[in-house]
C-alpha positions in Angstrom: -19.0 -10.3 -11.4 -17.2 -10.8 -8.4 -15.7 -8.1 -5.8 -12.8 -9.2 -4.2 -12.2 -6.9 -0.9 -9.0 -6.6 1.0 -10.2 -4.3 4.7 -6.7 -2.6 5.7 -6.1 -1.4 9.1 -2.4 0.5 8.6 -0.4 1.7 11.8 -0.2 5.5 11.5 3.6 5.2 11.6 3.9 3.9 8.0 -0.1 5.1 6.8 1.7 7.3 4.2 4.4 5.5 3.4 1.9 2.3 3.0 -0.4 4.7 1.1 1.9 5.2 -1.8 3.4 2.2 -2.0 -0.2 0.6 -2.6 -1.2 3.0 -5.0 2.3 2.6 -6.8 2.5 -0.7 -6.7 0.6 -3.3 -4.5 -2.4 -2.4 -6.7 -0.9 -2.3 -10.2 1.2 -5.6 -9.6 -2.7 -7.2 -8.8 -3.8 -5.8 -11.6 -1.1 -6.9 -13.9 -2.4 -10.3 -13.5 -4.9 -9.8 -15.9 -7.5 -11.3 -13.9 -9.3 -8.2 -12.6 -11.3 -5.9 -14.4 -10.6 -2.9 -12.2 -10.1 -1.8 -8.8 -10.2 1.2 -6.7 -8.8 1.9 -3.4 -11.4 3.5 -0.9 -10.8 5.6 3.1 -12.8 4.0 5.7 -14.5 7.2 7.5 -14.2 5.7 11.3 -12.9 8.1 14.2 -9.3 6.2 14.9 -6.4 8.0 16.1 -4.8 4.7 16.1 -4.4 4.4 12.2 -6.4 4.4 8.9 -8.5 2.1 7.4 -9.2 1.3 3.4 -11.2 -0.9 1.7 -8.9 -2.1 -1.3 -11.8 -3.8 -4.5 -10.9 -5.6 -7.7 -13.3 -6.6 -9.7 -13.0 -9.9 -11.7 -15.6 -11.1 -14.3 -15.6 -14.3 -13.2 -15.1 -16.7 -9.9 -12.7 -18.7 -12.3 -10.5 -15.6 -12.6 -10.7 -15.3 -8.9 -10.1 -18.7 -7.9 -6.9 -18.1 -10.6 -5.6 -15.0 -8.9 -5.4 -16.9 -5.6 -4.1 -20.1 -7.0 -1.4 -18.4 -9.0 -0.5 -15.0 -7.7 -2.5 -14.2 -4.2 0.4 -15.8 -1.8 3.4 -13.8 -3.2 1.6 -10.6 -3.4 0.5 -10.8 0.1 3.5 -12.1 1.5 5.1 -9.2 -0.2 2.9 -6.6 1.9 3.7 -8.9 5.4 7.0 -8.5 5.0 6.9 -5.2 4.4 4.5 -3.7 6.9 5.1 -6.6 9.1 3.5 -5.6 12.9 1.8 -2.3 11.2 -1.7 -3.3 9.9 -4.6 -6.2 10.5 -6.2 -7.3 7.2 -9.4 -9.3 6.1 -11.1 -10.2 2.9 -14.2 -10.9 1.7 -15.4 -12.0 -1.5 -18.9 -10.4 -2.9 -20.9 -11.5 -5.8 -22.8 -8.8 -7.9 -26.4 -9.8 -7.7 -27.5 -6.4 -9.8 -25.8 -3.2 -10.5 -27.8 -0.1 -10.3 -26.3 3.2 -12.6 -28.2 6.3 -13.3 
C-alpha cells in the first residue's frame, strides 16, 4: 500500500473556511477518483499562532493507482485549492510505502 501525504500550513484567516471546504469537498472529489482506498484528514499539534497545520492521507493499494491519480487528476485538483487559497497556506507531499501494518 502506498500513503500519499499532502502537509497543509493554512493562514488563520481562512483556517475555517479552508477546513470545511476540505472536508466537503477537496477530499471527497480525491476520492471520487476511485484510486484511493481511504483517507483521513489529521491536526498537526505544533504551538503556531500563525495558522494550522494538517496532515491530509489517502491510501491507494497500489503505486500504479498513484502514479494514475497524478497523471490524470492531481493537477486540476490542486490548481483548484491554489486558486482558492491562493497566498494563505504552504504545502508539501510525500509519498510513503507500507512496509508492515501493526493492529491489535
Amino acid at each position: 500500500m502506498i500513503i500519499y501525504n499532502v502537509t497543509v500550513k493554512i493562514d488563520n484567516s481562512v483556517h475555517d473556511e479552508w477546513l470545511e471546504w476540505m472536508k466537503e469537498v477537496h477530499i471527497p472529489d480525491v476520492m471520487a477518483t476511485g484510486l484511493f482506498i481511504d483517507s483521513k484528514i489529521c491536526k498537526v499539534v505544533v504551538d503556531d499562532d500563525d495558522g494550522g497545520t494538517y496532515s491530509i492521507q489517502y491510501t491507494a493499494n497500489s503505486m500504479d493507482d498513484y502514479n494514475k491519480y497524478q497523471k490524470e487528476f492531481a493537477a486540476k485538483l490542486q490548481e483548484e485549492h491554489t486558486t482558492k487559497y491562493k497566498d494563505k497556506f504552504v504545502a508539501f507531499r510525500t509519498i510513503m510505502v507500507v512496509s508492515k501494518e501493526f493492529k491489535l
